[in-house]
N, CA, C and O atoms as a GROMACS GRO file, in nm:
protein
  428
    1UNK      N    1  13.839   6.576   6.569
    1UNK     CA    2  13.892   6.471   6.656
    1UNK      C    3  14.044   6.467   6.654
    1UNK      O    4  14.108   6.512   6.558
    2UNK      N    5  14.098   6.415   6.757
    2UNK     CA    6  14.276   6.415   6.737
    2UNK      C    7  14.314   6.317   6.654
    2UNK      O    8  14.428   6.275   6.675
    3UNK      N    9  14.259   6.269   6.570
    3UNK     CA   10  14.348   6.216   6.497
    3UNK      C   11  14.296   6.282   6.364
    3UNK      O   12  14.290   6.206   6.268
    4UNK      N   13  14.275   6.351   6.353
    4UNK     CA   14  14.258   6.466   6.225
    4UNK      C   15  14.354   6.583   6.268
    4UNK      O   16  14.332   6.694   6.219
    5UNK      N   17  14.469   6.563   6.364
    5UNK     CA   18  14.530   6.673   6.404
    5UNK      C   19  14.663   6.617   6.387
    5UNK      O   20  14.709   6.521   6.449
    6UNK      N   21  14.740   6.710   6.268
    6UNK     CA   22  14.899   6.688   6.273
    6UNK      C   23  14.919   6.703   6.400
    6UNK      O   24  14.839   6.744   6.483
    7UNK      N   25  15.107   6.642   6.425
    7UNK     CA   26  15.258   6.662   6.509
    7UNK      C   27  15.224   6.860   6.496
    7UNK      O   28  15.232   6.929   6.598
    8UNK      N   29  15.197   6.904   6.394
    8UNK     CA   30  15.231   7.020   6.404
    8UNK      C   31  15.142   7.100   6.403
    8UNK      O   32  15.163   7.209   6.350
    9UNK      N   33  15.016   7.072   6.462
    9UNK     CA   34  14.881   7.101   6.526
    9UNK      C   35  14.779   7.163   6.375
    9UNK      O   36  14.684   7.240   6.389
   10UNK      N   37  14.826   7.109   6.241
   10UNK     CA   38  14.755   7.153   6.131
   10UNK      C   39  14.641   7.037   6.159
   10UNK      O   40  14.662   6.944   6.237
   11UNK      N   41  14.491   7.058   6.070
   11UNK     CA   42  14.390   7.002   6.061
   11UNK      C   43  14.336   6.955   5.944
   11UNK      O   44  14.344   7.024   5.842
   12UNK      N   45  14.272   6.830   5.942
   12UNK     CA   46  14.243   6.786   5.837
   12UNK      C   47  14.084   6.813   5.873
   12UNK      O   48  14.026   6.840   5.978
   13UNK      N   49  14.026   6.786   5.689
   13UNK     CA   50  13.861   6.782   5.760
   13UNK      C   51  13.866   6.718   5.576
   13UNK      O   52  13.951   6.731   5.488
   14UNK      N   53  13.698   6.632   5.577
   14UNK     CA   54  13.719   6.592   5.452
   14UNK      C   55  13.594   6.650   5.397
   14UNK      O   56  13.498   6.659   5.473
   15UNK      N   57  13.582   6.700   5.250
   15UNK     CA   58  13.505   6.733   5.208
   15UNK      C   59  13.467   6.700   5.067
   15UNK      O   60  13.553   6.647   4.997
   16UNK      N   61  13.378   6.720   5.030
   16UNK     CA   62  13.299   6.663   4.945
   16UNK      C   63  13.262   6.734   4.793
   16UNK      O   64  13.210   6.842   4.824
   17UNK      N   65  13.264   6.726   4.684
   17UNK     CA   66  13.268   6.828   4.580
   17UNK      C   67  13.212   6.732   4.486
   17UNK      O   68  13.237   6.611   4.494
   18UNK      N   69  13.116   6.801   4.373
   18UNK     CA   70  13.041   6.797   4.261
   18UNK      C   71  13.054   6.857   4.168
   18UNK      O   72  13.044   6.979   4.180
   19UNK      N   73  13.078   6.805   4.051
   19UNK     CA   74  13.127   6.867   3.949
   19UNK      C   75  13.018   6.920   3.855
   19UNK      O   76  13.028   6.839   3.762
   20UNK      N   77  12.940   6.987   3.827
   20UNK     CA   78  12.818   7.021   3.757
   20UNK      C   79  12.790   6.992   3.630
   20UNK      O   80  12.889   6.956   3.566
   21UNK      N   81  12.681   6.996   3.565
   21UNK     CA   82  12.674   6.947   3.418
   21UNK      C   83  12.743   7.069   3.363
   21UNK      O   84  12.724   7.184   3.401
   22UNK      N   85  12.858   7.014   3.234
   22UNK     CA   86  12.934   7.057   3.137
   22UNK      C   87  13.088   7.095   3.178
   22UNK      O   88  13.178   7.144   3.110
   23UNK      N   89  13.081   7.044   3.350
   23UNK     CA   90  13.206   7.092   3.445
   23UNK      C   91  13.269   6.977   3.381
   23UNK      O   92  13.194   6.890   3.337
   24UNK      N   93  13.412   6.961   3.368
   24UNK     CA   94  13.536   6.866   3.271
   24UNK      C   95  13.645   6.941   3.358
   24UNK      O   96  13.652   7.063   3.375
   25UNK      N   97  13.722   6.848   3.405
   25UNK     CA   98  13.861   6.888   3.472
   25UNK      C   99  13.897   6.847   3.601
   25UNK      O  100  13.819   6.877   3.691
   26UNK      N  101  14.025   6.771   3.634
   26UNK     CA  102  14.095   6.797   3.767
   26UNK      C  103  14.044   6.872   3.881
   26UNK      O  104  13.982   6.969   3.839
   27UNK      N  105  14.046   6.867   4.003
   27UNK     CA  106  13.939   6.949   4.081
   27UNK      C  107  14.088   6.980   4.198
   27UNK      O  108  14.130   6.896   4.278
   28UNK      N  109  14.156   7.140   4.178
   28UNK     CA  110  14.224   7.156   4.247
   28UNK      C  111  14.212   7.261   4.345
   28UNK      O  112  14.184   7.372   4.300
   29UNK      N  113  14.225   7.250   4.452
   29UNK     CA  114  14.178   7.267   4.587
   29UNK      C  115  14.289   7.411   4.671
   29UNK      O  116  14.393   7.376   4.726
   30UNK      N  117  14.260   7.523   4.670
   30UNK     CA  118  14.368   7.618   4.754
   30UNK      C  119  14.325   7.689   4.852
   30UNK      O  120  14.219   7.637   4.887
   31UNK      N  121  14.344   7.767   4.909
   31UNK     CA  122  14.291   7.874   5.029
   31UNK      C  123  14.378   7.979   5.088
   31UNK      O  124  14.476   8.031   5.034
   32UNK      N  125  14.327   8.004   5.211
   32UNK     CA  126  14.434   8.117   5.268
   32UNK      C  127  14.321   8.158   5.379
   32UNK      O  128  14.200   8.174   5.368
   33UNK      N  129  14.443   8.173   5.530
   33UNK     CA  130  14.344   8.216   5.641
   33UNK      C  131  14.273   8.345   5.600
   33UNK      O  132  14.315   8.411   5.505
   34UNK      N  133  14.188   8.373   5.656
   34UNK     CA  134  14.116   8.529   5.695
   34UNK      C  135  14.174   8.578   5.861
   34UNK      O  136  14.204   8.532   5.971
   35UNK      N  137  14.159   8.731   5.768
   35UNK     CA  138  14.137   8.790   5.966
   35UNK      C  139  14.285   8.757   6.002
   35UNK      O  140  14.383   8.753   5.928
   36UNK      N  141  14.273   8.731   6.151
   36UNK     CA  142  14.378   8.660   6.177
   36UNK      C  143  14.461   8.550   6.197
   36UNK      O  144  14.566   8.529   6.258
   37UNK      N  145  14.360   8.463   6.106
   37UNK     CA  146  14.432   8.327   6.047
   37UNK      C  147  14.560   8.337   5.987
   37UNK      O  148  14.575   8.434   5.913
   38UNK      N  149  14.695   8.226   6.007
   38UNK     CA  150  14.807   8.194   5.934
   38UNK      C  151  14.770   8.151   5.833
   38UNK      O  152  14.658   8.102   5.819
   39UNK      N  153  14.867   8.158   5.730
   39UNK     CA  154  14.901   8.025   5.669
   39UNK      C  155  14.793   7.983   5.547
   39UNK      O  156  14.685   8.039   5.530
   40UNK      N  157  14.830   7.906   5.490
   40UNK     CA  158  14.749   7.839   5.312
   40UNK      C  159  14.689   7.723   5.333
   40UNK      O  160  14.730   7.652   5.425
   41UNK      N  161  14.626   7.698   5.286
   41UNK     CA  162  14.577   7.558   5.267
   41UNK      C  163  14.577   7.492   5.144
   41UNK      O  164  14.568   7.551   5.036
   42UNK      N  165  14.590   7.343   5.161
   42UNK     CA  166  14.599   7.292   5.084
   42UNK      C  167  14.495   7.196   5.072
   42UNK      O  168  14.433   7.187   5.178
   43UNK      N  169  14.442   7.103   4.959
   43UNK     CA  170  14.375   7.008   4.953
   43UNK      C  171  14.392   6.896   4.871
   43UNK      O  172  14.420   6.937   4.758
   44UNK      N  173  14.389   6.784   4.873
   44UNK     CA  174  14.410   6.647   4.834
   44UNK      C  175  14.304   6.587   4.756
   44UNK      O  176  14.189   6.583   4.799
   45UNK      N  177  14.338   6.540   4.642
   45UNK     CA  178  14.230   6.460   4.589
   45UNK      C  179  14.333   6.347   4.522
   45UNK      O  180  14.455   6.363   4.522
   46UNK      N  181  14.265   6.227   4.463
   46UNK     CA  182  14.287   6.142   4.397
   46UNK      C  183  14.204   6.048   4.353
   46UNK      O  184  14.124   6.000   4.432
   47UNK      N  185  14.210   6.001   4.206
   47UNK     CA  186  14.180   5.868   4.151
   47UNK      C  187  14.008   5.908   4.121
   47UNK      O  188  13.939   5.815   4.081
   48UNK      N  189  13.953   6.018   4.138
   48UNK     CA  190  13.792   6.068   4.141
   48UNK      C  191  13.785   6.099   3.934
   48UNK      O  192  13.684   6.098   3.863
   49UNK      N  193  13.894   6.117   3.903
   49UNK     CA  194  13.827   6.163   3.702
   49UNK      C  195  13.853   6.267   3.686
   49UNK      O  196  13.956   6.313   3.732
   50UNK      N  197  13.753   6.351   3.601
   50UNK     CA  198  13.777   6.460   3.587
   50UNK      C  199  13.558   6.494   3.492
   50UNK      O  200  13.507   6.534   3.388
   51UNK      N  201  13.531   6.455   3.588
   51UNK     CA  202  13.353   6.475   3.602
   51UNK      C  203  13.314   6.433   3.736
   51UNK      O  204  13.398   6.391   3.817
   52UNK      N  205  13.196   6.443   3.761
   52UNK     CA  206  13.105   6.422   3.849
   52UNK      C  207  13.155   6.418   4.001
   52UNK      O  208  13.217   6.519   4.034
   53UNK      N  209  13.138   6.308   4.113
   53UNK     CA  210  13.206   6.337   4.259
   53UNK      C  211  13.341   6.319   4.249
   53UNK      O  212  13.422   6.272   4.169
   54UNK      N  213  13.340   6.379   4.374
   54UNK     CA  214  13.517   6.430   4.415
   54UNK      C  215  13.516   6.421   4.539
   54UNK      O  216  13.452   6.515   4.587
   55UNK      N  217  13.569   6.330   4.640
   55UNK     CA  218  13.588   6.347   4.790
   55UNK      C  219  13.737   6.434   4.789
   55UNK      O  220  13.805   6.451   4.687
   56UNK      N  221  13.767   6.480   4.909
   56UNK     CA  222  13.907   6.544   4.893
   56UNK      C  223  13.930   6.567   5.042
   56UNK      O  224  13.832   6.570   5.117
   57UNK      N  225  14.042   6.581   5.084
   57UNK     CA  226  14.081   6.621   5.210
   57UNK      C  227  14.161   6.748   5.219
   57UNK      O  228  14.277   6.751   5.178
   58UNK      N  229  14.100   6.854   5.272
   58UNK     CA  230  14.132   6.986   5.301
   58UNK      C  231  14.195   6.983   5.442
   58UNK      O  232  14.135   6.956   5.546
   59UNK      N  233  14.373   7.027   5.421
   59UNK     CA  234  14.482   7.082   5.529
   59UNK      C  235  14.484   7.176   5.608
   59UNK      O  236  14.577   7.240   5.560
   60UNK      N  237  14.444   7.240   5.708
   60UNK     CA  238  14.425   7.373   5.734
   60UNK      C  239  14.572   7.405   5.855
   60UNK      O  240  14.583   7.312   5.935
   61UNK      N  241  14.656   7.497   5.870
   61UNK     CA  242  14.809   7.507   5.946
   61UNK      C  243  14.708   7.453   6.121
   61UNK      O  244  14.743   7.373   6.207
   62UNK      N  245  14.609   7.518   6.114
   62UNK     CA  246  14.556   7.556   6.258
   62UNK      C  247  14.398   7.619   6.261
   62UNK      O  248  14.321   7.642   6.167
   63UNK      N  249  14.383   7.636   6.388
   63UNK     CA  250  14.200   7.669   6.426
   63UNK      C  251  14.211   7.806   6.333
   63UNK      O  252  14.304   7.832   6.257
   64UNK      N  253  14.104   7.881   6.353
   64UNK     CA  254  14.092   7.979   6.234
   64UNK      C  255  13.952   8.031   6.146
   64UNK      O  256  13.844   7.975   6.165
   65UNK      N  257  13.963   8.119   6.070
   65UNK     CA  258  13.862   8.121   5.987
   65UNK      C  259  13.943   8.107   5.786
   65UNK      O  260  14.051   8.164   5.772
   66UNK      N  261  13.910   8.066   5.714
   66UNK     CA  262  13.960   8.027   5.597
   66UNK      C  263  13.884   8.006   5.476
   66UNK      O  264  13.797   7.920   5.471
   67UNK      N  265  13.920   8.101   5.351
   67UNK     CA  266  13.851   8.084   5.270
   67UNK      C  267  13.925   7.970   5.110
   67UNK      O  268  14.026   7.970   5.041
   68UNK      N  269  13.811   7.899   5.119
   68UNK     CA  270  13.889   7.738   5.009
   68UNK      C  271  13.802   7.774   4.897
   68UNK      O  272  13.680   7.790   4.897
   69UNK      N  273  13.894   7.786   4.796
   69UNK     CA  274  13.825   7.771   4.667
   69UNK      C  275  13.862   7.664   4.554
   69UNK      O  276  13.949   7.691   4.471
   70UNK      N  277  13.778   7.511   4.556
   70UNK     CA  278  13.808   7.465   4.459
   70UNK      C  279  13.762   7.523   4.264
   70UNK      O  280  13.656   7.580   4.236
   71UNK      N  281  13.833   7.501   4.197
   71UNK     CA  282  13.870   7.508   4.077
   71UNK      C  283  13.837   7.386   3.988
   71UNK      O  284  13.802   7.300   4.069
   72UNK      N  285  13.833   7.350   3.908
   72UNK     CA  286  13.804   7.255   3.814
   72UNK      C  287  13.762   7.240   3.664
   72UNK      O  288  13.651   7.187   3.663
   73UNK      N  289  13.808   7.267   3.531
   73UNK     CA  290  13.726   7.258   3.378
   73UNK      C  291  13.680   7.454   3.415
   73UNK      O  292  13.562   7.483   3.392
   74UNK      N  293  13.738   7.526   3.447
   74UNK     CA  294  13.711   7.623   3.388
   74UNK      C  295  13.571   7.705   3.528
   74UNK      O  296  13.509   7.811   3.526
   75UNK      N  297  13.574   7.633   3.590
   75UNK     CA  298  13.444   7.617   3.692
   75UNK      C  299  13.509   7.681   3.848
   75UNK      O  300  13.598   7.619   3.907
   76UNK      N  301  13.460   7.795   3.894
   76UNK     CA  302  13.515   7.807   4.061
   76UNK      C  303  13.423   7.846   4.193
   76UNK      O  304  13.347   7.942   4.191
   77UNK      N  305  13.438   7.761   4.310
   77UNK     CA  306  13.357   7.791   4.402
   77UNK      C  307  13.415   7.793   4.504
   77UNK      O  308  13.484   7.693   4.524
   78UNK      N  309  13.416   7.886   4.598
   78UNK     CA  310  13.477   7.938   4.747
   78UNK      C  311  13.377   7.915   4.857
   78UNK      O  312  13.256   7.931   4.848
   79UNK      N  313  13.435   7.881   4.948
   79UNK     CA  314  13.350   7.906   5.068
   79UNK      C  315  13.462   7.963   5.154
   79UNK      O  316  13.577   7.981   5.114
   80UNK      N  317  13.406   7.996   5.303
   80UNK     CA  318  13.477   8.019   5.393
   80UNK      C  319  13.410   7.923   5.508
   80UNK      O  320  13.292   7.891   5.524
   81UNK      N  321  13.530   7.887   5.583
   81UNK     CA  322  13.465   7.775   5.751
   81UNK      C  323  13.574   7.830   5.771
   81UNK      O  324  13.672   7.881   5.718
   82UNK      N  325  13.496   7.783   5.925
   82UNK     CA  326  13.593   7.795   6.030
   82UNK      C  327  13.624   7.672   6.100
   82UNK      O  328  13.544   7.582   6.123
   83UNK      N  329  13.761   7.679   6.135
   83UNK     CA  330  13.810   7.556   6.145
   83UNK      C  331  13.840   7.564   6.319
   83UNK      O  332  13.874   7.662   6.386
   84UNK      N  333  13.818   7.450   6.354
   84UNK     CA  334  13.875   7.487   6.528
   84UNK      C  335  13.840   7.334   6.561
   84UNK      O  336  13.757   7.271   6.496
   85UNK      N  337  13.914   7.280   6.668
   85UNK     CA  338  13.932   7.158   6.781
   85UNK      C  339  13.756   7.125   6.862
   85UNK      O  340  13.691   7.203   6.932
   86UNK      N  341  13.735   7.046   6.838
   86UNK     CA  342  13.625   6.979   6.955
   86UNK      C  343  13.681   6.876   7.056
   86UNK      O  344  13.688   6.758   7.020
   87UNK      N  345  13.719   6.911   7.172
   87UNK     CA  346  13.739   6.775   7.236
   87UNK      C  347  13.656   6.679   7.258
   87UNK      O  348  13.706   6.568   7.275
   88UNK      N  349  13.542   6.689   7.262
   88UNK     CA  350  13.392   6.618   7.314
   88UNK      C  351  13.410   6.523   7.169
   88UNK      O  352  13.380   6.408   7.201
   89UNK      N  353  13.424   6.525   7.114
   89UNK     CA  354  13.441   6.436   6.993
   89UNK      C  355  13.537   6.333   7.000
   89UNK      O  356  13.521   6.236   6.926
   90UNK      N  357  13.636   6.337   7.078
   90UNK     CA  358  13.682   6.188   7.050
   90UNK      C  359  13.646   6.108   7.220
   90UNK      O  360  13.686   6.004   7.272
   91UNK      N  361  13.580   6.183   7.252
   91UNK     CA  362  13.491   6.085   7.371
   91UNK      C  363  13.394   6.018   7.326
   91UNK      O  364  13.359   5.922   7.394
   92UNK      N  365  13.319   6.048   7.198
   92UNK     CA  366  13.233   5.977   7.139
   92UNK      C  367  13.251   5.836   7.043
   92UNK      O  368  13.370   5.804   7.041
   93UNK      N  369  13.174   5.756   6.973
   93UNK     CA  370  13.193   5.628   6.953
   93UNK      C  371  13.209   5.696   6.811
   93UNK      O  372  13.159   5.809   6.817
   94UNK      N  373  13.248   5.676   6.715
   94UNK     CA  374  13.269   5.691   6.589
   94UNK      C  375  13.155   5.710   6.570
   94UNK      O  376  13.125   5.821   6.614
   95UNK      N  377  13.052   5.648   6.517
   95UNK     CA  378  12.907   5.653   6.473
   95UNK      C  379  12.839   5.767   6.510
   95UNK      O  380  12.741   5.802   6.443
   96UNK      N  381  12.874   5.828   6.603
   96UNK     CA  382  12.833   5.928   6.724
   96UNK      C  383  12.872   6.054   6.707
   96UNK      O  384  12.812   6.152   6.750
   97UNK      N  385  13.003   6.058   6.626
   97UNK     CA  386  13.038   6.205   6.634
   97UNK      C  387  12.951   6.293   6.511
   97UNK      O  388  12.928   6.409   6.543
   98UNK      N  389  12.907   6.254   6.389
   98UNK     CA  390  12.810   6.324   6.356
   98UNK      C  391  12.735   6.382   6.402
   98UNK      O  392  12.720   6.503   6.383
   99UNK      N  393  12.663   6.306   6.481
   99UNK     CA  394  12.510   6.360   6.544
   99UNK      C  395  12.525   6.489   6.617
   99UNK      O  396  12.451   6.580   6.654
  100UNK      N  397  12.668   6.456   6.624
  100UNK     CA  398  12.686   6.602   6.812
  100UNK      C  399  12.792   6.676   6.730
  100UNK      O  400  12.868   6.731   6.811
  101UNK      N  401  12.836   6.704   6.586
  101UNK     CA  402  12.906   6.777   6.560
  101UNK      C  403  12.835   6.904   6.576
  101UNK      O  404  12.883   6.996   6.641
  102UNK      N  405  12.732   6.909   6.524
  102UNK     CA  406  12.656   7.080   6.589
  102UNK      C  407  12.714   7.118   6.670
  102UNK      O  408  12.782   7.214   6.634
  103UNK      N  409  12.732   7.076   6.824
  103UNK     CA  410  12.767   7.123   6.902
  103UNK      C  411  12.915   7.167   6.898
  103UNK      O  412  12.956   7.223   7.000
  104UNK      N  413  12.959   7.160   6.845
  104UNK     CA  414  13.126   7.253   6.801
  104UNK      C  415  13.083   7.352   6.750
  104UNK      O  416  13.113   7.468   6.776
  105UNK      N  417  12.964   7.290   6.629
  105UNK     CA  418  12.982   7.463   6.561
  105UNK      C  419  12.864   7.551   6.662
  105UNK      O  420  12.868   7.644   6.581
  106UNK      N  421  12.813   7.576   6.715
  106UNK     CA  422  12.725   7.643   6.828
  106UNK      C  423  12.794   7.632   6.953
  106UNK      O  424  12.766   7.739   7.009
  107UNK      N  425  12.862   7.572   7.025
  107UNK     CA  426  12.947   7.552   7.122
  107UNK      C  427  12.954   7.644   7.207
  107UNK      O  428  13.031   7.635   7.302
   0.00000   0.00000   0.00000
């Protein structure tokens, strides 16, 4: 949605992390495009501990494909998404844009 979109067309998206049994530590968040993606990413956390959930907000420069690997107590897991704009989403009611996010990623 546009208001998950910097002045300088970077993207936010928020995501969600679990710290596993015997996982202990800070949960710090990095990346880097693929392919022909720019640019690093960054991710945000605060005030979550250093066990169990972790919400966080992942920066991305722009649309793209990108691989994020949080870190934490000795513990590491990567994924890769792809990041890109839906306009049909901020025509929808808040409550609403879940249901029809599929449709970005199948689009």
């Amino acid at each position: 949605p546009a208001d998950n979109i910097g002045p300088d067309g970077s993207m936010r998206a928020k995501f969600m992390w679990w710290r596993g049994p015997g996982v202990r530590g800070v949960l710090d968040i990095s990346g880097s495009g693929l392919g022909s993606s720019a640019g690093s990413v960054h991710g945000q956390t605060a005030g979550y501990g250093v066990t169990g959930f972790n919400a966080s907000s992942i920066y991305f420069p722009g649309e793209g494909c990108y691989r994020v690997t949080g870190t934490a107590g000795g513990a590491t897991l990567s994924f890769v998404t792809r990041v890109r704009t839906c306009s049909v989403l901020d025509e929808l009611a808040p409550t609403l844009r879940r249901d029809y996010a599929a449709f970005c990623r199948n689009g």
